[in-house]
Every structure is written in structure tokens, then in C-alpha cells.
N, C-alpha and C positions, 0 to 999 in steps of 0.2 A: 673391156677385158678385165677380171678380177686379177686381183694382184696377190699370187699366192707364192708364198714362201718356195723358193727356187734351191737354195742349201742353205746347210749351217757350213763358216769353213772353220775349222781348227789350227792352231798354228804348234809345233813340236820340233823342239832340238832335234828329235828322233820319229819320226810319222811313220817308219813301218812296226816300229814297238807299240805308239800310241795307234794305228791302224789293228794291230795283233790282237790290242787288248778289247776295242771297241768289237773285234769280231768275237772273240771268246763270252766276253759281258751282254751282247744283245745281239747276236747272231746276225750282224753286220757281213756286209758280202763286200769284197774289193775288187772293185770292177775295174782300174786300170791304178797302176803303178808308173810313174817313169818321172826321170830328171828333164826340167823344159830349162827351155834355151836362155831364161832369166837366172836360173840356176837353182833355183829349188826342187827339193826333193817335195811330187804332189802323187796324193795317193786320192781316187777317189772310191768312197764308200757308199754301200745302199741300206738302208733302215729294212727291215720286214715290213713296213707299214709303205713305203716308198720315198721315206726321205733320203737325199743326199748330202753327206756328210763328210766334204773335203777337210784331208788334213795334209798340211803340208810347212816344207822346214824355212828358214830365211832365204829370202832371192839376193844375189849377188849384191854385197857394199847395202845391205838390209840390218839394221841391228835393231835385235825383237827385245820391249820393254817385258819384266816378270811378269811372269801368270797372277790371277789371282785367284783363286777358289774359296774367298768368304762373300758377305754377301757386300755389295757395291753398287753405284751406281753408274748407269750404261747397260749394254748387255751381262745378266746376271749368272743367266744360267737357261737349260732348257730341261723340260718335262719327259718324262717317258712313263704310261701306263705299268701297273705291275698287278698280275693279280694278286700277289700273296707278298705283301711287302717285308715283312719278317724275314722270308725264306732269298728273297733277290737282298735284302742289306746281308745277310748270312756269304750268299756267294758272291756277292761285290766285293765284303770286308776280305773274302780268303784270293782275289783279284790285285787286292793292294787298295781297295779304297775304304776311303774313313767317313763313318756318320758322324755328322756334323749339329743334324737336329732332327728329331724326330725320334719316333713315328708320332707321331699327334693328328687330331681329328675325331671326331664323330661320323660326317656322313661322308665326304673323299677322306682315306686316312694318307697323308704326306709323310713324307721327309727328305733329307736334303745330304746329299755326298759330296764329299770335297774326293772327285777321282784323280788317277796319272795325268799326268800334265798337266796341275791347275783348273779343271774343267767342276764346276759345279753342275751339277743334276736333281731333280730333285723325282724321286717317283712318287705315284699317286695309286693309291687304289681305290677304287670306287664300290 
């Protein structure tokens, strides 16, 4: 059996703001919403491409360490295709997020957003 990537989860004070903006920013779909019996607020989301993208708030007697959105060591961040990377840093920065580095490259051109929530991204255009 290949071992393929199942979800990203996101963690948020606030997961139907941080759900809001991930649908507005890449046309994310929210497939279900509801508070489970641990007591977190989980919202799950779907990529256009097909990934799922759980976000959700502390579960009961949980206390969440700060975000970090520079670059670090552990999980850093995840990638999203963009064809026209000028014009998606344009309508991320008027979202609330900040370029952090980039655009840089020759042959994929990067760069890298510190979004809401602490969430690093970096897009790529090929």
C-alpha cells in the first residue's frame, strides 16, 4: 500500500475565520463543520486539487504552544502551485498575508508567505 499524504491539520484560536480565509485564498470547500465531544471546534476542508485540510481550535484542558510562520525546524510549511505568482502575492497581501521572501528563481519561481494563523506557504510557479 503507498503511503500517501491523508491531511494537513491546522490548529486556530478561531478555525471558522481561519477556514473563511483558506476558502476565499484558494477556493477551499468546507465539508463539514461541528464541535466533537473532546471539545474542539473541527472544521474540515478540501483543496481543488483534493487535499484535506483540517482546521481546528484546542480540545478540552489542551493549551496550544504559539504559531510560528518563519522558517524552523519540523514541519515548515506547505507548497501550493500558482500560475502567476505576482498577481496570487497581490491578492494574499489584500487577504492579510505578508511576503516574507521572494519571488526568487529562474526555472520554478518561489516565494514564501507568513499567512493568518501563523501558517507558512510558500507558492511556486513553474
Amino acid at each position: 500500500m503507498p503511503y500517501n499524504i491523508n491531511h494537513i491539520h491546522l490548529k486556530s484560536s478561531d478555525p471558522k475565520t481561519a477556514a473563511d480565509w483558506w476558502v476565499k485564498a484558494f477556493n477551499f470547500t468546507i465539508e463539514s463543520d461541528a464541535v466533537r465531544d473532546i471539545g474542539d471546534r473541527f472544521i474540515r476542508c478540501r483543496s481543488e486539487g483534493g487535499l484535506i485540510v483540517n482546521i481546528s481550535s484546542e480540545r478540552t484542558g489542551e493549551v496550544l504552544g504559539p504559531g510560528d510562520a518563519d522558517a524552523h525546524l519540523g514541519l515548515e510549511h506547505f507548497g501550493l502551485d500558482s500560475d502567476d505568482l505576482e498577481a496570487d502575492i497581490a491578492r494574499l497581501e489584500g487577504l492579510g498575508a505578508k511576503l516574507v521572501d521572494g519571488p526568487r528563481g529562474d526555472g520554478p519561481r518561489i516565494c514564501f508567505l507568513h499567512c493568518p494563523g501563523d501558517v507558512r506557504i510558500e507558492l511556486i510557479q513553474q
